[in-house]
C-alpha positions as a Markdown table, in Angstrom:
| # | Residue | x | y | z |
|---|---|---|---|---|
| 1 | Unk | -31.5 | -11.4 | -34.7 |
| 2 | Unk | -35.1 | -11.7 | -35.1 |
| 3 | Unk | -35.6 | -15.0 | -33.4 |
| 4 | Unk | -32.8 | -14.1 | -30.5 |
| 5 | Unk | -35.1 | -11.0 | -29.5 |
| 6 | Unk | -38.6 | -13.3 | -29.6 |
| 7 | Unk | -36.6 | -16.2 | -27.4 |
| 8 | Unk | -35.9 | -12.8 | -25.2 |
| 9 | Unk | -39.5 | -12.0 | -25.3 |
| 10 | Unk | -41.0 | -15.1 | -24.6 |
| 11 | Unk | -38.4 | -15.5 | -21.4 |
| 12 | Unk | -39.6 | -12.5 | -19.9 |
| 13 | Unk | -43.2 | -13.3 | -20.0 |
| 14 | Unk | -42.3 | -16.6 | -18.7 |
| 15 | Unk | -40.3 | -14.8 | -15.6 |
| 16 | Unk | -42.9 | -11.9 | -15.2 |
| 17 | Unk | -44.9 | -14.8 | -13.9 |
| 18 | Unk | -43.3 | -16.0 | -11.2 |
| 19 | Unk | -44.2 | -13.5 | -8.2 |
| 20 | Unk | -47.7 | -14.3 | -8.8 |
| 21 | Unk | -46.8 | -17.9 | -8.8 |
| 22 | Unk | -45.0 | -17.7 | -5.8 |
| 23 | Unk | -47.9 | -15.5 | -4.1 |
| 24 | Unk | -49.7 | -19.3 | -4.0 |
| 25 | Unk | -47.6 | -21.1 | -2.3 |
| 26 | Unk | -48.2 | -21.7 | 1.3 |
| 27 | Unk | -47.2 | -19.1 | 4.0 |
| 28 | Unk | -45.0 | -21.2 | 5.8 |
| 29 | Unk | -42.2 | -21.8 | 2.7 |
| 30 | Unk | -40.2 | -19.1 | 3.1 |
| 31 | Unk | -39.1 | -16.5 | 0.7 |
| 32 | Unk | -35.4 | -18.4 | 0.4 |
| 33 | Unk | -36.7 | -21.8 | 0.4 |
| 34 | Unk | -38.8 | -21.1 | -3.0 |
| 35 | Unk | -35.8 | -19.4 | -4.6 |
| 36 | Unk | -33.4 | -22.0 | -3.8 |
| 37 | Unk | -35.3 | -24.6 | -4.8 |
| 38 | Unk | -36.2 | -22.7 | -8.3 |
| 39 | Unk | -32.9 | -21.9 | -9.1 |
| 40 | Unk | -31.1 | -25.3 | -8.0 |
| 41 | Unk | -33.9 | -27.7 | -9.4 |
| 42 | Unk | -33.4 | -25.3 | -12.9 |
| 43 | Unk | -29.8 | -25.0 | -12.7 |
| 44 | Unk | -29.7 | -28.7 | -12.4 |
| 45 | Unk | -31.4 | -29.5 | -15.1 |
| 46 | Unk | -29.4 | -26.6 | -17.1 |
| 47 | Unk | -26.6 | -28.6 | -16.3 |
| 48 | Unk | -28.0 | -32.0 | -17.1 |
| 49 | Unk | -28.9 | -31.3 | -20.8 |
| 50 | Unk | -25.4 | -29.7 | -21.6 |
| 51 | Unk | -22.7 | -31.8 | -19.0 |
| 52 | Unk | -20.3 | -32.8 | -21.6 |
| 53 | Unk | -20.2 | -28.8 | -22.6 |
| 54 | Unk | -20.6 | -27.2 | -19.2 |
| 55 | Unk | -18.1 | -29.4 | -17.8 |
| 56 | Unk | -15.6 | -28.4 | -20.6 |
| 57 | Unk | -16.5 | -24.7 | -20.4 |
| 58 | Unk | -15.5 | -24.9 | -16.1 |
| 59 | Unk | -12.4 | -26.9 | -17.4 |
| 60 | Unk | -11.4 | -23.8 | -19.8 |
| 61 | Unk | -9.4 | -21.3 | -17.6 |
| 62 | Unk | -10.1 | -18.6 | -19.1 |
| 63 | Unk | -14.1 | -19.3 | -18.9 |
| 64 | Unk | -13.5 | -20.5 | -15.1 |
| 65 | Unk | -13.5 | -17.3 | -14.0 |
| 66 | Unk | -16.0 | -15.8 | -15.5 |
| 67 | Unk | -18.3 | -18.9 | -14.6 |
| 68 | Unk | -17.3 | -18.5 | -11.0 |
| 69 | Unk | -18.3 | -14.7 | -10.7 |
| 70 | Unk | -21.6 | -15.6 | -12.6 |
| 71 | Unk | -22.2 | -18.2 | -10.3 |
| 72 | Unk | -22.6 | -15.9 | -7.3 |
| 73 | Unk | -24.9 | -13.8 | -9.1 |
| 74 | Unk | -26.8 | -16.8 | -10.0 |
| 75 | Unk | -27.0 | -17.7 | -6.0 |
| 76 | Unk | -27.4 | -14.3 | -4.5 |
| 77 | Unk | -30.3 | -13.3 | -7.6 |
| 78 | Unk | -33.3 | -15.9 | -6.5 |
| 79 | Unk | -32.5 | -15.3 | -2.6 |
| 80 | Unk | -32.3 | -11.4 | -2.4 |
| 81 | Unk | -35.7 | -11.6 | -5.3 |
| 82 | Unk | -38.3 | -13.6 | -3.4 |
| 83 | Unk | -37.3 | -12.1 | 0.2 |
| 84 | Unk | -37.8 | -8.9 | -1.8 |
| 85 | Unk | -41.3 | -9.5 | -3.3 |
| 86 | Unk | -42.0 | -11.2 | 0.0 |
| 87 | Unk | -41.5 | -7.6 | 2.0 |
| 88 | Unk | -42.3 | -5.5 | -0.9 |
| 89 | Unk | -45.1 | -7.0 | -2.9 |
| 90 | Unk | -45.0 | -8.9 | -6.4 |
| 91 | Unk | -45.1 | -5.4 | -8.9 |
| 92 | Unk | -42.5 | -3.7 | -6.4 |
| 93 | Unk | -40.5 | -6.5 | -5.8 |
| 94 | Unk | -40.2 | -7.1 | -10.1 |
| 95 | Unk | -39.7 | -3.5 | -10.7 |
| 96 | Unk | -36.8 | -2.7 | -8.2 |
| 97 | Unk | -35.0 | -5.9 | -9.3 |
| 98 | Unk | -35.2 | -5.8 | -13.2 |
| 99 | Unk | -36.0 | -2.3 | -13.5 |
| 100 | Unk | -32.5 | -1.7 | -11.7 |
| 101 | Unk | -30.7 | -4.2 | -14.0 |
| 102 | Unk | -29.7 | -2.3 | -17.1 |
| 103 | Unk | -28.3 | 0.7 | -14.5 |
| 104 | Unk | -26.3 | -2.1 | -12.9 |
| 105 | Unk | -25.1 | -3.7 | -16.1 |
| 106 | Unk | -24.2 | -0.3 | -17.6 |
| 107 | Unk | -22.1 | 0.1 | -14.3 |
| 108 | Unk | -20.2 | -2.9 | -14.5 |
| 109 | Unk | -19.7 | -1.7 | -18.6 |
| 110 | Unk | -17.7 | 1.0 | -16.9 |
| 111 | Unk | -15.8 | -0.6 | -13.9 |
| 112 | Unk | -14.6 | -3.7 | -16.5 |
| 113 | Unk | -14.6 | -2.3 | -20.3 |
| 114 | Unk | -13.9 | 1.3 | -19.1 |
| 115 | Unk | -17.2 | 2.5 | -21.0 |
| 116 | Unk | -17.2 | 6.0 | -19.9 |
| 117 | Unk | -21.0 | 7.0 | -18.8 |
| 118 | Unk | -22.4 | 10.1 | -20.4 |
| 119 | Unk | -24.9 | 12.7 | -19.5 |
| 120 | Unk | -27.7 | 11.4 | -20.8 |
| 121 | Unk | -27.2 | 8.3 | -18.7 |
| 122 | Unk | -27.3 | 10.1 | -15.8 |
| 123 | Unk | -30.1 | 11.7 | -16.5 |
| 124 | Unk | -31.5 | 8.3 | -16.9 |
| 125 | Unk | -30.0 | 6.8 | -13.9 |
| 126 | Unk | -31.7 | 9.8 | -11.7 |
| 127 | Unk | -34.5 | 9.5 | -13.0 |
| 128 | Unk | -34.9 | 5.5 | -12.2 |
| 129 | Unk | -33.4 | 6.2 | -8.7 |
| 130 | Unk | -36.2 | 9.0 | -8.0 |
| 131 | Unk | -39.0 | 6.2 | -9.4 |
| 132 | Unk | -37.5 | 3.6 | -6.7 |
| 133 | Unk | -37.7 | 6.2 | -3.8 |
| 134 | Unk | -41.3 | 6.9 | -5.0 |
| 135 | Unk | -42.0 | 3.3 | -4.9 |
| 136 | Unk | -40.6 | 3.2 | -1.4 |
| 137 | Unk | -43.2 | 6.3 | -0.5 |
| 138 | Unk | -46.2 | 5.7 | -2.4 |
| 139 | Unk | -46.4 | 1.9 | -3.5 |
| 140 | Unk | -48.1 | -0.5 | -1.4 |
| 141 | Unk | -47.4 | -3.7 | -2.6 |
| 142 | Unk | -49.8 | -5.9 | -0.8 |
| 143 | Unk | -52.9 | -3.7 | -1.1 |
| 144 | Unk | -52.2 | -2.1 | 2.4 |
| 145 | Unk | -50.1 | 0.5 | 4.3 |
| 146 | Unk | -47.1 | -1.6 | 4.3 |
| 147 | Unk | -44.5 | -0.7 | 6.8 |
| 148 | Unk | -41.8 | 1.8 | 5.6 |
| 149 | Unk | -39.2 | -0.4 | 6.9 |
| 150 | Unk | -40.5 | -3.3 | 5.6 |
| 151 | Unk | -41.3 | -1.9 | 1.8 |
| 152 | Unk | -37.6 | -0.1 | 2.1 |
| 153 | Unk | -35.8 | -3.5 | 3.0 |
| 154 | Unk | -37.7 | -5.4 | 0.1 |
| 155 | Unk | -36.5 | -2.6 | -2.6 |
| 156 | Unk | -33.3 | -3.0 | -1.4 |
| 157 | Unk | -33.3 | -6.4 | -1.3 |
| 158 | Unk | -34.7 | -6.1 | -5.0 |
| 159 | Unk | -31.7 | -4.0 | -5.7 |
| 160 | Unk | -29.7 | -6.6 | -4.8 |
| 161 | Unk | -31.4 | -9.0 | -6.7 |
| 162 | Unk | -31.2 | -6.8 | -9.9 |
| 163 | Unk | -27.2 | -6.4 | -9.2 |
| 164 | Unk | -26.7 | -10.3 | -9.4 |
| 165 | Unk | -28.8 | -10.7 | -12.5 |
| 166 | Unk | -26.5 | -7.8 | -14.3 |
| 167 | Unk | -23.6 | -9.7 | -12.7 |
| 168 | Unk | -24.5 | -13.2 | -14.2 |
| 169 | Unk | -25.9 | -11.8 | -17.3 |
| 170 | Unk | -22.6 | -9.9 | -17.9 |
| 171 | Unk | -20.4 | -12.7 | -16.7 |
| 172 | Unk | -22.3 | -15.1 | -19.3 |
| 173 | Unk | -21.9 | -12.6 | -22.1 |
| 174 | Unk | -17.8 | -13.3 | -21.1 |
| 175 | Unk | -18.1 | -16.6 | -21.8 |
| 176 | Unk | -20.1 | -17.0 | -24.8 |
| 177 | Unk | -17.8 | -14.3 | -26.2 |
| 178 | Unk | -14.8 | -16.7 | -25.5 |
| 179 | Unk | -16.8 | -19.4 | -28.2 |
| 180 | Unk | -18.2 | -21.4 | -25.5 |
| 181 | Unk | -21.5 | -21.9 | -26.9 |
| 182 | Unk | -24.9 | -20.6 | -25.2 |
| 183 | Unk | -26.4 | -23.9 | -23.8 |
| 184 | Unk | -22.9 | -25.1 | -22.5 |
| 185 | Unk | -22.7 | -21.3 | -20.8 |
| 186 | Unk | -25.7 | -21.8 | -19.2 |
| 187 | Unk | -25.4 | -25.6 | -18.0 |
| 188 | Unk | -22.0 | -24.5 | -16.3 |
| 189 | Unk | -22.9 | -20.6 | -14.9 |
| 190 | Unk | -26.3 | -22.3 | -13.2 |
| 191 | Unk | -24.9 | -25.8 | -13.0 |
| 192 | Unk | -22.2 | -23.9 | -10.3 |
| 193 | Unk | -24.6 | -21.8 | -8.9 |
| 194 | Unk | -27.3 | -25.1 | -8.1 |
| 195 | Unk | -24.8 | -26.6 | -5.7 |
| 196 | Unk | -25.1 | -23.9 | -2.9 |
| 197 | Unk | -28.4 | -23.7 | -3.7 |
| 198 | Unk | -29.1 | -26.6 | -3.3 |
| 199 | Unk | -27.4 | -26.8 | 0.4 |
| 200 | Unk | -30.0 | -23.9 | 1.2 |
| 201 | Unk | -32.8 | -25.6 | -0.1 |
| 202 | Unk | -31.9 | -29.0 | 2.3 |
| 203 | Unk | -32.0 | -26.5 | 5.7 |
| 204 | Unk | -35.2 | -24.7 | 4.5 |
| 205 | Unk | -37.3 | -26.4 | 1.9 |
| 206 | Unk | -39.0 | -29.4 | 4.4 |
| 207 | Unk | -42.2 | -26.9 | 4.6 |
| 208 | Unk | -42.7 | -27.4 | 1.1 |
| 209 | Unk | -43.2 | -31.3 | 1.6 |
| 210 | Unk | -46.8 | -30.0 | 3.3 |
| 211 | Unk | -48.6 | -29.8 | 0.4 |
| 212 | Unk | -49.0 | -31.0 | -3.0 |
| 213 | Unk | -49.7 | -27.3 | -4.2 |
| 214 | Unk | -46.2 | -26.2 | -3.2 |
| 215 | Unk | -44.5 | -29.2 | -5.4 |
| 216 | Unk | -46.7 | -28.3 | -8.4 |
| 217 | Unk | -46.3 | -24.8 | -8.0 |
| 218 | Unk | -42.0 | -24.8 | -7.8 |
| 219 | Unk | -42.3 | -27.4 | -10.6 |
| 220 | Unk | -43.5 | -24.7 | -12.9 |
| 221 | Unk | -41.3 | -22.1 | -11.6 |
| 222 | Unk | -38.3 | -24.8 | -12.0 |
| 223 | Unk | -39.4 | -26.0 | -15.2 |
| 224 | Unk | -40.8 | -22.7 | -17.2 |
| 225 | Unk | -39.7 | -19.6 | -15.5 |
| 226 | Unk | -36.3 | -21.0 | -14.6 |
| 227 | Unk | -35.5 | -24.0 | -17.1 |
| 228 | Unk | -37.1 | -23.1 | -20.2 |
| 229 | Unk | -37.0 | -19.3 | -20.1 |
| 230 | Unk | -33.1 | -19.5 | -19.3 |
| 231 | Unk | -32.4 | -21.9 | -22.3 |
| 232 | Unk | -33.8 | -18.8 | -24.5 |
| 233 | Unk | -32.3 | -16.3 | -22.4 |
| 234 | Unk | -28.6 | -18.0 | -23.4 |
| 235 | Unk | -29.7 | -17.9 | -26.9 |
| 236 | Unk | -30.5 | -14.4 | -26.8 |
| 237 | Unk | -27.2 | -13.6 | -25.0 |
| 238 | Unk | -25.1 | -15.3 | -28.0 |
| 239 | Unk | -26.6 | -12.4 | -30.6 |
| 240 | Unk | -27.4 | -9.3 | -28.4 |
| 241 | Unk | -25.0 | -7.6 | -25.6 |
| 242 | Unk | -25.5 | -8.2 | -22.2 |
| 243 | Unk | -26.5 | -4.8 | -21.4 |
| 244 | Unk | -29.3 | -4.8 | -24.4 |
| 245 | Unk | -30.5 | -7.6 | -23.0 |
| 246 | Unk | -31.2 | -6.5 | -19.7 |
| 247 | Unk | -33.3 | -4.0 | -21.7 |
| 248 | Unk | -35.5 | -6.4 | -23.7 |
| 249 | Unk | -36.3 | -8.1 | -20.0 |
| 250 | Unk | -37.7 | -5.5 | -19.0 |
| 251 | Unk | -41.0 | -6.2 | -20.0 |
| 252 | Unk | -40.8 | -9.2 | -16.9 |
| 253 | Unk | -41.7 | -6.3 | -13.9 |
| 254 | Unk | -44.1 | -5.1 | -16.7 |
| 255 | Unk | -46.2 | -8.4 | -17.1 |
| 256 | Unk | -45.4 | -8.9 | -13.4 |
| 257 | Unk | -46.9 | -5.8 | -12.5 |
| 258 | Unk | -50.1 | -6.1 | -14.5 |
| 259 | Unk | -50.8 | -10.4 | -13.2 |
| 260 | Unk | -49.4 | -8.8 | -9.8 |
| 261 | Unk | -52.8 | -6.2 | -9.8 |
| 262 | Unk | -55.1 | -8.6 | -12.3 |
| 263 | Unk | -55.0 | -11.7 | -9.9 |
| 264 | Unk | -53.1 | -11.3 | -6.6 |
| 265 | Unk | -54.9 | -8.1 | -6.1 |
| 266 | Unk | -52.1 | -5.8 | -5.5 |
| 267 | Unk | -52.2 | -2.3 | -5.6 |
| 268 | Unk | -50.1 | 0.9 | -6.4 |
| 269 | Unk | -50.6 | 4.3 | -4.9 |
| 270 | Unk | -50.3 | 7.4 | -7.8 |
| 271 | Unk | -46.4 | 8.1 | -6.7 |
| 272 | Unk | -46.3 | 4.5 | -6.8 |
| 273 | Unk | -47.4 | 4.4 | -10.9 |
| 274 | Unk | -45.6 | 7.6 | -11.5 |
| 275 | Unk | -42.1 | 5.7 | -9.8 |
| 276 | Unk | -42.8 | 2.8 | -11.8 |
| 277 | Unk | -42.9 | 4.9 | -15.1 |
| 278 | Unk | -39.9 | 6.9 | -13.9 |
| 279 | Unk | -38.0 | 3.6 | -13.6 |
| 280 | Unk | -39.0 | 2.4 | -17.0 |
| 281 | Unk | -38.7 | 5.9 | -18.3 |
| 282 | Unk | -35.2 | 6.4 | -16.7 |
| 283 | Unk | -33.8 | 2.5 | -18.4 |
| 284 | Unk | -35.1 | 3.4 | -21.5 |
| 285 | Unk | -32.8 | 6.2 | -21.7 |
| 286 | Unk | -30.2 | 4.7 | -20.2 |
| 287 | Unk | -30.4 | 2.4 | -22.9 |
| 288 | Unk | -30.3 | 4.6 | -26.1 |
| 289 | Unk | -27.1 | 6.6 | -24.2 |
| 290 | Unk | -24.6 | 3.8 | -24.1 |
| 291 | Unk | -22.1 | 3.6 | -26.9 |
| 292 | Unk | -21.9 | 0.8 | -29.5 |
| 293 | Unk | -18.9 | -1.4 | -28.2 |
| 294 | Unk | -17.2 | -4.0 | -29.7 |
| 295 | Unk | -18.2 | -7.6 | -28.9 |
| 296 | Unk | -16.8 | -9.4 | -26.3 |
């Protein structure tokens, strides 16, 4: 158990890393271009190092559907989460997408095992949804007055993002609880989700050809944030519930936050720290109120 939680530690530090990242690359890659080609370059090499597995997992009915619905989280997650910190700013962006996880995760708990939610949960779950409107009012992301449109559009769009992540982080949890084992999971979930990706990437990736920078900078996010930190993420998944683990990864928007104020020069108004600590304040009890359930 030990060892799952570091692999799930280490992955978070590795993703809180990627808005700042991204912040270098050059303003005319778009938002969608530098997901896609994150998440289709990873997923492909996901796939690569676990074929003969992945390819049995997708051949399993009973997996196939499960793979499937993870695979549009995987697809939706990276699009909706750099167009996200591109309107909203990196600490923003990371908070309203895996701050909002666990409440998503715990929702779908409810919709497909029937966990009923309790009051302590919604107390939680208000109090996270009161820290993203405060974000909305008081955080700046970019160091400036962004526009209220523009700030409420990129939480949203971060909402999004944290949806699809509970969606494929659930979905994943399916399958591993079927005996399909964590690397094969992952190979097949992203492996799927890489081939639409990679059809967005061909209509709006040729900006990234303009400079070396941009190559070097989505190798790392391929390669570390994406490759590497999603190889421990599946081993974490076969030991801990999906919805405990969207806790753990919390600490990305954490790390996210703090590189997003240390380097890229962000900054948060005071509603837009007190949101953020309502968000983290509002999981963490969201956390503790679920139910032990049975595994999967």
């Amino acid at each position: 158990m030990r060892s799952a939680l570091l692999a799930l530690v280490v992955a978070s530090l590795l993703w809180g890393t990627t808005g700042t990242a991204a912040s270098f690359v050059s303003e005319s890659v778009s938002p969608i271009a530098i997901g896609a080609a994150t998440m289709a370059i990873g997923g492909a090499l996901l796939f690569a190092v676990s074929a003969g597995g992945a390819l049995a997992a997708i051949r399993r009915a009973d997996a196939r559907r499960w793979l499937l619905i993870g695979a549009v989280g995987v697809v939706v997650y990276p699009l909706a989460f750099y167009s996200g910190m591109d309107l909203a700013g990196v600490a923003i962006g990371n908070v309203a997408a895996l701050g909002s996880g666990p409440l998503f995760a715990a929702l779908l708990e409810l919709v497909v095992d029937r966990r009923p939610l309790s009051r302590q949960w919604m107390l939680g779950a208000s109090a996270a949804i009161v820290g993203v409107a405060l974000l909305v009012v008081g955080g700046h992301g970019d160091g400036s007055k962004t526009a209220p449109a523009s700030l409420g559009l990129g939480v949203a769009l971060g909402l999004l993002a944290g949806a699809a992540y509970a969606l494929y982080t659930f979905a994943s949890g399916r399958v591993i609880g079927l005996g399909v084992s964590s690397r094969a999971t992952m190979g097949a979930v992203f492996g799927l989700g890489a081939v639409p990706l990679a059809i967005v990437l061909a209509a709006t990736g040729a900006a990234l050809l303009e400079r070396s920078t941009n190559l070097a900078i989505v190798g790392y996010l391929a390669l570390g944030p994406m490759f590497l930190a999603y190889v421990l993420f599946g081993w974490g998944l076969r030991l801990i519930r999906s919805s405990t683990v969207t806790v753990i990864t919390l600490l990305e928007p954490v790390v996210a936050t703090l590189l997003a104020v240390a380097i890229v020069g962000e900054r948060l108004d005071a509603l837009g720290w007190i949101g953020l600590a309502l968000i983290l304040a509002g999981v963490s009890v969201v956390s503790t109120a679920r139910r032990p359930a049975a595994a999967h």
